[in-house]
C-alpha positions as CSV (number, residue, x, y, z in Angstrom):
1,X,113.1,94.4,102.9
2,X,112.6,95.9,106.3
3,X,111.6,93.7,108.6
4,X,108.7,96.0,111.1
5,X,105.7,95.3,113.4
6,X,102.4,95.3,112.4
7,X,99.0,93.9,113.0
8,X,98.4,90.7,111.2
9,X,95.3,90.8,108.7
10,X,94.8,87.2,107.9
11,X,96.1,85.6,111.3
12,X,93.9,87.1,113.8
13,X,91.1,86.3,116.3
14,X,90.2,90.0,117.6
15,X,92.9,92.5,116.6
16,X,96.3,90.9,115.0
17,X,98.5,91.4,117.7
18,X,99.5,87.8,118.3
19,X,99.7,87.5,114.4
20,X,102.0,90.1,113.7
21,X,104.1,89.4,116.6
22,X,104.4,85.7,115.7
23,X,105.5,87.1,112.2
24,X,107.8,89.5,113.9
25,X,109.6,87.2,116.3
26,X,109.1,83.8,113.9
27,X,106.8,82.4,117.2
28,X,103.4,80.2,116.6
29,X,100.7,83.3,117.1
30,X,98.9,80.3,119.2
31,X,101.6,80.3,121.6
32,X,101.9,84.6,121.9
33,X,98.4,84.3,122.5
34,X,98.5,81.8,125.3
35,X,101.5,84.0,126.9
36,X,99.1,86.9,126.6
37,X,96.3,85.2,128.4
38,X,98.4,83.9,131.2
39,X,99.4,87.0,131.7
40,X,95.5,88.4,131.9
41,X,95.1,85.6,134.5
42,X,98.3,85.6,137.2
43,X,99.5,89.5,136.4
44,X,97.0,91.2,135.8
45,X,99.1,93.4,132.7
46,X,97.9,90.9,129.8
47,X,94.8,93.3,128.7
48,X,96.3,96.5,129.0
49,X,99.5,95.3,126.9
50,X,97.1,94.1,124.8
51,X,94.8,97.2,124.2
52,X,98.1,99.3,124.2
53,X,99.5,97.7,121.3
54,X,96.3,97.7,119.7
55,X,96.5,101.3,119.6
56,X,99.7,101.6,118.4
57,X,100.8,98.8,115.9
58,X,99.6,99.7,112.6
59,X,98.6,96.8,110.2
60,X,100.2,95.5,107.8
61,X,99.9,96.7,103.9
């Protein structure tokens, strides 16, 4: 099976991003989501990487 990125449809809280990148990398979606908030906070980036990839990740089947 081929192992690809896509939005999660039963572990989300807004889009399944941290879901299916928790599947992805075999990370806690708790912990992705914490990185992604952090990263709203000190950088800045954490919402547009967000928002990007919730354009462009597909979900899963």
């Amino acid at each position: 099976m081929e192992k690809a990125l896509r939005r999660s449809r039963t572990d989300k809280m807004i889009a399944g991003i941290c879901g299916g990148l928790g599947k992805y990398f075999g990370l806690d979606s708790t912990i992705l989501r914490l990185v992604f908030v952090l990263l709203l906070i000190f950088a800045g980036t954490g919402l547009l990487a967000y928002l990007v990839m919730w354009l462009v990740i597909p979900y899963e089947n």
